[in-house]
C-alpha positions as CSV (number, residue, x, y, z in Angstrom):
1,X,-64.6,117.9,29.1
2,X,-64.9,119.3,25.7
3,X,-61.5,118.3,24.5
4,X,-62.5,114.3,25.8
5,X,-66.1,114.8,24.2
6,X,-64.7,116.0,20.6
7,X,-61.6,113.5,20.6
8,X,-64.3,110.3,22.0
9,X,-66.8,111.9,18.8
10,X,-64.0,111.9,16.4
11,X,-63.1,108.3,17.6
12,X,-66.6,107.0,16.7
13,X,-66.4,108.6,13.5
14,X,-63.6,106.8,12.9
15,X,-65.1,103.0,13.8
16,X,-67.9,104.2,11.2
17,X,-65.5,104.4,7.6
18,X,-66.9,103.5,4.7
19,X,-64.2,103.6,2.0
20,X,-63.9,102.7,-1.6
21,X,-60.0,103.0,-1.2
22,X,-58.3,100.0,-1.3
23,X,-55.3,98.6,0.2
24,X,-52.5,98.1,-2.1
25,X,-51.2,94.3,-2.2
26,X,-47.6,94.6,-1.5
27,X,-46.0,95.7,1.2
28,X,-44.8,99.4,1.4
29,X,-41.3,99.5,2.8
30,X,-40.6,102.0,5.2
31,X,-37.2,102.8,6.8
32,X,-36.5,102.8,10.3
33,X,-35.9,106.1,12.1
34,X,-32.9,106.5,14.3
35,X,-34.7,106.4,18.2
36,X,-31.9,108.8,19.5
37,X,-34.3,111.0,21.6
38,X,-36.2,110.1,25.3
39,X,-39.1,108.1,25.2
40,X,-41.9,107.7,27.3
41,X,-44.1,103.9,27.7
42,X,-47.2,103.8,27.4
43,X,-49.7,100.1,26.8
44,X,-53.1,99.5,25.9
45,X,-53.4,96.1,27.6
46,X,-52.0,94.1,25.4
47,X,-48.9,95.2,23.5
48,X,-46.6,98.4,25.0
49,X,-45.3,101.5,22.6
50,X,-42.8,104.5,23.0
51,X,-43.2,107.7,21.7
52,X,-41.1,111.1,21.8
53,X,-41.6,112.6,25.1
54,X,-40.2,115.7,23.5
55,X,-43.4,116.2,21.5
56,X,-45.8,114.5,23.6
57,X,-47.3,114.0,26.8
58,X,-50.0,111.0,28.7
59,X,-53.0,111.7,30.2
60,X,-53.4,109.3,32.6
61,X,-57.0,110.0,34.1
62,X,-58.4,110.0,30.3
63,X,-60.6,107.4,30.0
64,X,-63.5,106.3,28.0
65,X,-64.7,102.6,27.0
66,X,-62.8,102.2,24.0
67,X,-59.4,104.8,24.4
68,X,-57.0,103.7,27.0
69,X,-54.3,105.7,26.5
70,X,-54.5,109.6,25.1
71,X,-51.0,111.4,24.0
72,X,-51.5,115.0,23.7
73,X,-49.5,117.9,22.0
74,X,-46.3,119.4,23.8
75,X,-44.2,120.3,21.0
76,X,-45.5,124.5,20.4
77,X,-46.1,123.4,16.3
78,X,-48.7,121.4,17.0
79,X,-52.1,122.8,17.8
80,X,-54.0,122.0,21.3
81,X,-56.4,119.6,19.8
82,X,-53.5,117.5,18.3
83,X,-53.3,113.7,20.0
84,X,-52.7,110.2,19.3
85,X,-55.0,108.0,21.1
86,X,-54.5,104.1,21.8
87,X,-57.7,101.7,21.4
88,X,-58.4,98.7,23.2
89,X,-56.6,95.1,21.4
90,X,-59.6,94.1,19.1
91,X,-60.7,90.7,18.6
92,X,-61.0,89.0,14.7
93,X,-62.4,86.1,13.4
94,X,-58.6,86.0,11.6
95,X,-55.3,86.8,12.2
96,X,-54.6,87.9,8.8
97,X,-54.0,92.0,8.5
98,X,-55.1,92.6,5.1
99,X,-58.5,90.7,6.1
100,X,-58.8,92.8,8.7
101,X,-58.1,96.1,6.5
102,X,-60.6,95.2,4.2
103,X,-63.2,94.0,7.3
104,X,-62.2,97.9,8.6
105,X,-63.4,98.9,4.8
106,X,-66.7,97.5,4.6
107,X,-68.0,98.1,8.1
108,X,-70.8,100.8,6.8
109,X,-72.8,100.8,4.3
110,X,-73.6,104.1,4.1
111,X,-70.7,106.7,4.0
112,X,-70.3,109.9,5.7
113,X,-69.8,112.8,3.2
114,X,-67.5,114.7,5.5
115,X,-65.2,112.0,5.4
116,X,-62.5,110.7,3.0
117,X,-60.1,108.2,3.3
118,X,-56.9,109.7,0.9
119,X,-54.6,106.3,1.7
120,X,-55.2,102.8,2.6
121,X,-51.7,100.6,2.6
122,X,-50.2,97.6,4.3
123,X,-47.2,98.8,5.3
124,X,-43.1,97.4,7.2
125,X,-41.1,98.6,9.2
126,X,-38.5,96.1,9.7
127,X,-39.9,93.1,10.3
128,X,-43.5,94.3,11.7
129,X,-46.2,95.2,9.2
130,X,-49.1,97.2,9.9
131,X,-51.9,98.7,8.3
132,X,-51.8,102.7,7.5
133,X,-54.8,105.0,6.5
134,X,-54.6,108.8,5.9
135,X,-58.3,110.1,6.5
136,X,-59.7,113.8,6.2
137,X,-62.9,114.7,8.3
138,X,-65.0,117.7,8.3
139,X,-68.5,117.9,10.2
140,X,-71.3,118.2,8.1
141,X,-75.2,118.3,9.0
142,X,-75.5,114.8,7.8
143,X,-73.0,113.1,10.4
144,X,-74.2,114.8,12.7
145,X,-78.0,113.9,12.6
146,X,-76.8,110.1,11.7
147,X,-74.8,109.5,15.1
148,X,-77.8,111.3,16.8
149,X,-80.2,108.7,15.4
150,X,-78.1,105.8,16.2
151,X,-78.0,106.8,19.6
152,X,-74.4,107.4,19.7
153,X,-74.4,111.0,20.9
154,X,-77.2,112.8,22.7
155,X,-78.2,116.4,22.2
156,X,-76.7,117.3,25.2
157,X,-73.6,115.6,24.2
158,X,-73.7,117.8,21.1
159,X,-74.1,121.0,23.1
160,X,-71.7,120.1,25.7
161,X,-69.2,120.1,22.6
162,X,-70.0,123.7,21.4
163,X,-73.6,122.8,19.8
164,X,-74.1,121.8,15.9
165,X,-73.0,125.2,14.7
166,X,-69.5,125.1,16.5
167,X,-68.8,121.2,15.2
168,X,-69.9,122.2,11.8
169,X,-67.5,125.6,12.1
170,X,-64.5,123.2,12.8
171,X,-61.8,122.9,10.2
172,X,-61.2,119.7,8.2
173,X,-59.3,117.6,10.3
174,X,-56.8,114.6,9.2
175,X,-56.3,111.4,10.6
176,X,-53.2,109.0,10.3
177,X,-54.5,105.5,12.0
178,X,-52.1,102.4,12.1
179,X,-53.7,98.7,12.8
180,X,-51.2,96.3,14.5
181,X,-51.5,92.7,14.9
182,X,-49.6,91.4,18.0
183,X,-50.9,89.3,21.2
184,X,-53.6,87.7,18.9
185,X,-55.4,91.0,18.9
186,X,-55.8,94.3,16.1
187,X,-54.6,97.3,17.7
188,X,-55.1,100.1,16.8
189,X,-53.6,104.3,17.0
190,X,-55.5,107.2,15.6
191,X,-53.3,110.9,15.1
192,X,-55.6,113.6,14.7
193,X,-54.2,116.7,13.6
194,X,-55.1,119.7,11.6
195,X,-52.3,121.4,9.9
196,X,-50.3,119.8,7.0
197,X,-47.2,121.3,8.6
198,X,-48.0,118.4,11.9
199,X,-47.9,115.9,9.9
200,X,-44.0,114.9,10.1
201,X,-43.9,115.1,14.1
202,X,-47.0,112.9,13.9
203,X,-45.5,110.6,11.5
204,X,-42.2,110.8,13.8
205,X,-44.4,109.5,17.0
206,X,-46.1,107.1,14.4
207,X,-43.2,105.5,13.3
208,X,-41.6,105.1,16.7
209,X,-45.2,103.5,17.9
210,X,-44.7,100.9,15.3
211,X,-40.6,100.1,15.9
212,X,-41.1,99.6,19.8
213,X,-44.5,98.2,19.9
214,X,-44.3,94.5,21.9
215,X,-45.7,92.0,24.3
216,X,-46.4,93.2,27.2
């Protein structure tokens, strides 16, 4: 319950960014990795993905109203709290992902001073361009109390997760989240991790996400 309660709160962080990091205009070329290791399949009701099975495992009874699929940490160098979760296909006004990036930017108003987003990029690999972001997060008093006031969380909900002293005694935390356009719908997959040394098997399950995702 406390590992779903911190990874949902972390997600609804997330749909609050307020950013004055822009994308850059062209598009960053990345190079395919070589997909010589056993995947598993995974969907989040619109488009499919693979990812390393040797790093990662599914939840399959996770749910919450916006996460439909959770990969946690199986590879021992990645921490416990480690995951990649899947969101829901989103619906846009456009179809256009650098519209859509920028509609991500300017969601809030107000920013969160915990938070700060390091990269913000459209980004290929071959022929399927996404949006990337880097993020850092680290609770602070002021997050806290706003997502209490908007009635996101409830004090119980904050206790349930440790209380405000155990959220605020968490290390900074960092974020890799890739937008997809396929099935006439955004989707996006958030990595959080906590140790710069996680970051390439991340990146390794990020980049095989992006080469297999499809239609369902």
């Amino acid at each position: 319950m406390l590992k779903k309660l911190l990874i949902v709160f972390f997600q609804v962080i997330l749909l609050l960014i307020l950013t004055s990091c822009k994308y850059k205009e062209e598009n960053i070329v990345i190079n395919p990795i070589d997909i010589n290791f056993e995947v598993g399949t995974i969907d989040n009701g619109t488009i499919t993905f693979n990812y390393p099975l040797e790093d990662w495992t599914e939840i399959s009874d996770f749910h919450s109203d916006d996460i439909t699929s959770l990969l946690i940490a199986k590879n021992e160098k990645l921490n416990v709290e480690t995951n990649i979760n899947i969101i829901k296909g989103e619906n846009y006004e456009k179809n256009n992902l650098k519209d859509y990036i920028n509609y991500k930017i300017s969601l809030i108003e107000e920013s969160f001073n915990g938070m700060k987003v390091n990269v913000s990029e459209i980004r290929k690999i071959n022929d399927i361009q996404f949006g990337y972001m880097e993020i850092t997060t680290k609770f602070t008093n002021e997050m806290i109390d706003k997502v209490l006031k908007e009635g996101l969380f409830t004090e119980k909900d904050i206790e349930d997760m440790g209380g405000k002293e155990y959220l605020l005694s968490i290390p900074e935390t960092k974020q890799i989240q890739i937008s997809i356009y396929l099935g006439g719908k955004f989707n996006n997959i958030t990595a959080l991790y906590i140790e710069d040394s996680e970051k390439e098997i991340v990146t390794k399950a990020i980049q095989t996400i992006v080469q297999t995702a499809k239609l369902k």
